[in-house]
Residue frames relative to the residue before (quaternion, step in Angstrom):
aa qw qx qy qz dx dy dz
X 1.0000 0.0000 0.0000 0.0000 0.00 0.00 0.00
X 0.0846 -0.8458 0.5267 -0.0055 3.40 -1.03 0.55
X 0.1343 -0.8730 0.4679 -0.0309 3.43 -0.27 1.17
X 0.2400 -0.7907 0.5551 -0.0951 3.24 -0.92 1.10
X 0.0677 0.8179 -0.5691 0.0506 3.36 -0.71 1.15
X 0.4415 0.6876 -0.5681 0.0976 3.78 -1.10 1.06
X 0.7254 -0.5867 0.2492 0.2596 2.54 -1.87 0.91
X 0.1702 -0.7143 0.6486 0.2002 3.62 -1.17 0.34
X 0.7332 -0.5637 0.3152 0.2131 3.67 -1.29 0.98
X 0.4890 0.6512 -0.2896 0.5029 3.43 1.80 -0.85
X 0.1526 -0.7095 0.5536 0.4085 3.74 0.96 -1.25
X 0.1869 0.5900 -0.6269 0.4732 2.84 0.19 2.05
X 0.3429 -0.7165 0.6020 0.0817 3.13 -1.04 0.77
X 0.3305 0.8252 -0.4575 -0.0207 3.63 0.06 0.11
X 0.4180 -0.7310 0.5339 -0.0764 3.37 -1.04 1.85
X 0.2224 -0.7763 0.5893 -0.0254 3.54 -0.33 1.88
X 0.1528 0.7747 -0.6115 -0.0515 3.46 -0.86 0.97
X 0.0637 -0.8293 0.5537 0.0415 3.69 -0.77 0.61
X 0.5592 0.4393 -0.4789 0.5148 3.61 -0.92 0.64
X 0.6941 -0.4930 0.4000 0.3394 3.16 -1.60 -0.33
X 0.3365 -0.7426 0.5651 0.1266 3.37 -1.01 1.13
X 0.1136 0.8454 -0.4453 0.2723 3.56 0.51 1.16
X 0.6840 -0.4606 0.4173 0.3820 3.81 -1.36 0.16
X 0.4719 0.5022 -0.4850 0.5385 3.75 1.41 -0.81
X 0.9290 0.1042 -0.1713 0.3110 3.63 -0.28 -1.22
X 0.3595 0.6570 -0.6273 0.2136 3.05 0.51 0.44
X 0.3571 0.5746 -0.6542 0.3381 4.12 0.45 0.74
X 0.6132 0.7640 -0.1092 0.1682 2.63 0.66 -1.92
X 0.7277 0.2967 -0.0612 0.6154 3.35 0.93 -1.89
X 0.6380 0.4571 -0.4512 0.4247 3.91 1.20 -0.30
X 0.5246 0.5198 -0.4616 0.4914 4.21 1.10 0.02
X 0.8450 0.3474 -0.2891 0.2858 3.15 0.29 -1.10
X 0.4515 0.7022 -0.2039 0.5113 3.47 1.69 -0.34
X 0.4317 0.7178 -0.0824 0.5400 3.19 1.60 -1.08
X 0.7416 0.3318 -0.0871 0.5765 3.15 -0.52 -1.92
X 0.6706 0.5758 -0.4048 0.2343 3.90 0.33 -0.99
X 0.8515 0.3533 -0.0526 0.3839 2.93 0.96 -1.45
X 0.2224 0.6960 -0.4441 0.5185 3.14 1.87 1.05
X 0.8487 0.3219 -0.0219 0.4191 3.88 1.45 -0.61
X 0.0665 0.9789 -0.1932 0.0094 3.11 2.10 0.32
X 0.2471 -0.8258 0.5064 0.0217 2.82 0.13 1.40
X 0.2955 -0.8384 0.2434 0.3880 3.72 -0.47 0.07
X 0.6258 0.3448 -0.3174 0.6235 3.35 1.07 0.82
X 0.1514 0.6981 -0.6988 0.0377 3.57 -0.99 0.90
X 0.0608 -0.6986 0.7125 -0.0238 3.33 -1.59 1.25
X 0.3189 -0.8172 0.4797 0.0184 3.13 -1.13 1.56
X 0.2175 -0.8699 0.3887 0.2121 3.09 0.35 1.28
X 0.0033 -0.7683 0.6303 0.1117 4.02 -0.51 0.24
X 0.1174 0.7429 -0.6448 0.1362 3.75 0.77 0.84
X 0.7282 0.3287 -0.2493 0.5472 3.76 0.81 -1.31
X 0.3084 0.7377 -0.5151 0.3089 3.93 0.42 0.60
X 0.0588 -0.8616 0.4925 0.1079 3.44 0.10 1.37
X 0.7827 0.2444 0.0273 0.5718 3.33 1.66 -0.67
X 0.2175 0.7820 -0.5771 0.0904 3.75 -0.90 -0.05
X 0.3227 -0.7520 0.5747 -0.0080 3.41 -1.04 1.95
X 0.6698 -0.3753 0.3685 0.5242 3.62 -0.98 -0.03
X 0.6832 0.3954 -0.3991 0.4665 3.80 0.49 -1.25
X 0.5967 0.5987 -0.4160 0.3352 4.11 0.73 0.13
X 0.6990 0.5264 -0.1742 0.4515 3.03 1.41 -1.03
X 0.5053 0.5651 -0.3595 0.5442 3.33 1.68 -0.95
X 0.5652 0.6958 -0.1669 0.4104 3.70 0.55 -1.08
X 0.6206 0.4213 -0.1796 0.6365 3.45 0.90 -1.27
X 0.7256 0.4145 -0.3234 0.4440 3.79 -0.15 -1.32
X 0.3733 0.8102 -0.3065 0.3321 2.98 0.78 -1.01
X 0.7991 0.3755 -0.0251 0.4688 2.71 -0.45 -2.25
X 0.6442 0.4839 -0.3439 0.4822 4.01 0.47 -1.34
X 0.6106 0.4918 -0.4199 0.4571 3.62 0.42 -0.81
X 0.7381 0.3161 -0.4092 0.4334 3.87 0.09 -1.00
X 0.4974 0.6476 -0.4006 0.4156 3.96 1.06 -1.04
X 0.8008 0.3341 -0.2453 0.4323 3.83 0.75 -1.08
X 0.7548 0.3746 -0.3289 0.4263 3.59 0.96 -0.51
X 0.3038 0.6820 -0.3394 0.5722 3.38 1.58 0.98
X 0.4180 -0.6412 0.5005 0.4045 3.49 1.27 -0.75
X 0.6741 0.3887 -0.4343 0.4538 3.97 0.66 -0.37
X 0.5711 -0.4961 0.5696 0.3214 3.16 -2.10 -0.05
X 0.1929 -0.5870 0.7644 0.1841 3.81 -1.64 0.02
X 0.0939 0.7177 -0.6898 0.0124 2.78 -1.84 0.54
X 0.2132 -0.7870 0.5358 0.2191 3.73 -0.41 1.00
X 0.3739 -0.6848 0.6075 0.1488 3.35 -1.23 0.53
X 0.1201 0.8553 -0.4986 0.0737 3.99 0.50 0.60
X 0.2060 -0.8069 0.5535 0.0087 4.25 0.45 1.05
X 0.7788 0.5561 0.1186 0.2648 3.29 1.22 -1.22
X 0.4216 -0.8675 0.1511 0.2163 3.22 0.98 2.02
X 0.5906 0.5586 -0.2413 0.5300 3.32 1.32 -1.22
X 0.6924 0.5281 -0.2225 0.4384 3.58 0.33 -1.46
X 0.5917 0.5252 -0.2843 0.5416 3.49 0.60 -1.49
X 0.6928 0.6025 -0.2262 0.3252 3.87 0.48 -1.29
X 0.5540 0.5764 -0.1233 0.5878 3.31 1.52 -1.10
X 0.8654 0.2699 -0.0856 0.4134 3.45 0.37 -1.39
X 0.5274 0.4502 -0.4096 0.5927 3.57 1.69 0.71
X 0.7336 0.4649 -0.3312 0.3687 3.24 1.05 -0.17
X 0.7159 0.2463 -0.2886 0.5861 3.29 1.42 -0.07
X 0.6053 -0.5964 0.3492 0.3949 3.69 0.87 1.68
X 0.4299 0.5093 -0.6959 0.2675 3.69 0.06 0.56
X 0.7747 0.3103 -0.3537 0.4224 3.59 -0.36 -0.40
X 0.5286 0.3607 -0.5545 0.5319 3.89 0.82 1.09
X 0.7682 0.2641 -0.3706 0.4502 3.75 0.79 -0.36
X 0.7746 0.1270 -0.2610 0.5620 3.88 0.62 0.49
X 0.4242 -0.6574 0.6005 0.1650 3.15 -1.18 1.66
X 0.5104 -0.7337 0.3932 -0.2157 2.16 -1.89 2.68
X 0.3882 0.8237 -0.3872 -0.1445 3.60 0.12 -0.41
X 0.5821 -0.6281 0.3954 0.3321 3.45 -0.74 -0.08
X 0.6543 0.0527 -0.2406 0.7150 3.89 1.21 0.55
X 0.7277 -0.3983 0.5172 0.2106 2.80 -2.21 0.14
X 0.8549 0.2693 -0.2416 0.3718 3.23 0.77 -0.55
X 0.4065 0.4873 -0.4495 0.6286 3.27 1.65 0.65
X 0.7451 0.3750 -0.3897 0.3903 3.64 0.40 0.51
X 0.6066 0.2356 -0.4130 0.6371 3.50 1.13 0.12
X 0.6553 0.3505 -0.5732 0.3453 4.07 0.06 0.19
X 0.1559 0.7131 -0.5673 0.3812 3.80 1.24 0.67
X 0.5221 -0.5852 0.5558 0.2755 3.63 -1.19 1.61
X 0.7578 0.5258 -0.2701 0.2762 3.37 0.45 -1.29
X 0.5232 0.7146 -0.3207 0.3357 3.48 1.15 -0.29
X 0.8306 0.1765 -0.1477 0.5071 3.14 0.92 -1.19
């Protein structure tokens, strides 16, 4: 898995992950998630455009992550392009408890952002 983080002019934060979001990596995305929120920006959107895969322990992972992003004071937003992935993460109610969209830029022009 590989994760990617930069900065977008809106003050959004937005945080590329690609590969499989899975129990193997789920260290991985908890350091770097971590380290993130040592700098709280007030809007992070996790992009999973390059998301080839994602297991329950991914999705748990995601929420997860939105939960520390919101009691921080900022907002999450997942970015989920991806039929299979998306498929996974409606089925285990992540994308009713953190707002979903289907590009990046329908997630920072989100009211809620600014």
């Amino acid at each position: 898995m590989v994760v990617l983080t930069k900065s977008r002019g809106s003050g959004a934060l937005v945080v590329e992950v690609a590969g499989d979001l899975t129990a193997a990596t789920f260290p991985v995305l908890e350091s770097h998630f971590a380290a993130l929120l040592r700098h709280m920006p007030a809007a992070v959107v996790l992009d999973l455009s390059g998301a080839q895969s994602c297991d329950c322990t991914g999705a748990m992972a995601l929420e997860a992550t939105a939960r520390m992003v919101s009691e921080a004071g900022g907002h999450a937003r997942l970015v989920v392009p991806d039929r299979i992935v998306r498929r996974l993460l409606d089925r285990t109610g992540t994308t009713e408890r953190v707002n979903t969209f289907t590009t990046v830029a329908a997630a920072i022009s989100d009211t809620d952002i600014s």
